[in-house]
C-alpha positions as CSV (number, residue, x, y, z in Angstrom):
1,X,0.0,0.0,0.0
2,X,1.5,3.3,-1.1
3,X,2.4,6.0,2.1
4,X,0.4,9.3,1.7
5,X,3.4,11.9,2.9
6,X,2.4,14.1,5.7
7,X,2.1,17.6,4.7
8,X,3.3,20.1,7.6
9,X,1.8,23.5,7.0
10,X,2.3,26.6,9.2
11,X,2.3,29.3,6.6
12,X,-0.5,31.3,8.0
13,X,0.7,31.0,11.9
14,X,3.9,31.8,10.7
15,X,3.1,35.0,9.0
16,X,0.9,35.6,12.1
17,X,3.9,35.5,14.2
18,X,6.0,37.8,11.8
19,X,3.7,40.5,11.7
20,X,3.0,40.2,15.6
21,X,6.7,41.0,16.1
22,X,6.9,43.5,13.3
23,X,9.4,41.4,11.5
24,X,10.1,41.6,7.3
25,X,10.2,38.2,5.3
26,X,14.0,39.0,5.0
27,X,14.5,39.8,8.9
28,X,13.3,36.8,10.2
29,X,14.9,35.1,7.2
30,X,18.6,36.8,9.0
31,X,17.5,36.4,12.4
32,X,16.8,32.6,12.1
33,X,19.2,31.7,9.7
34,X,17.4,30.8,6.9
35,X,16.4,32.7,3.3
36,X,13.5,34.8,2.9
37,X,12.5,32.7,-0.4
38,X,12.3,30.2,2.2
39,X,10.2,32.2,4.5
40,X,7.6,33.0,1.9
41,X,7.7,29.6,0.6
42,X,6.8,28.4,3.5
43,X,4.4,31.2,4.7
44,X,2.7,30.0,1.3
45,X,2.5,26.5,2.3
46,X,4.4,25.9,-0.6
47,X,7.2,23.8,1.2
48,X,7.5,21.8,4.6
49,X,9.4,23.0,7.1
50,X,12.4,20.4,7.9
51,X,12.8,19.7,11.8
52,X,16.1,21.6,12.2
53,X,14.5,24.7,9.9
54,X,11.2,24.7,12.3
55,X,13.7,24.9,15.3
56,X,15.7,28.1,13.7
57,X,12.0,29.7,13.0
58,X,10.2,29.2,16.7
59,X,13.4,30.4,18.3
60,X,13.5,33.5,16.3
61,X,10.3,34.1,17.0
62,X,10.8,33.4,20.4
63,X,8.2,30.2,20.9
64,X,8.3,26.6,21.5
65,X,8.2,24.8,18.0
66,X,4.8,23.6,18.6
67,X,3.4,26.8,18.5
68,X,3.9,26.6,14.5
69,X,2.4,23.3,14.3
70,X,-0.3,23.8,16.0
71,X,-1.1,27.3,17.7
72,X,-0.7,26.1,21.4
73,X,2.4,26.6,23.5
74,X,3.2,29.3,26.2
């Protein structure tokens, strides 16, 4: 039986985030290590976030990795 991959999306709590903290595309792109194509692709839901880019993300934004996922934490 074929596997169905599991698609991760957290492009609109993302952005959320961004904005809340008055962050650009590109800053949060700089401040987590990552490029702001990658940002907006993601914001899009047009990628998945891998584990260790999710990480980078949460802690620039200053929230537990979960809150991407799912909108809970602190």
């Amino acid at each position: 039986m074929a596997r169905m991959p599991i698609m991760v999306k957290i492009g609109d709590k993302l952005k959320e985030l961004r904005i809340e903290r008055a962050l650009t595309q590109e800053e949060l792109g700089k401040k987590a290590g990552i490029g702001k194509n990658t940002v907006n692709r993601l914001e899009q839901d047009k990628t998945d976030p891998r584990p260790s880019t999710l990480r980078k993300l949460a802690d620039a934004l200053s929230v537990e990795p979960r809150e991407l996922l799912d909108g809970k934490g602190q």
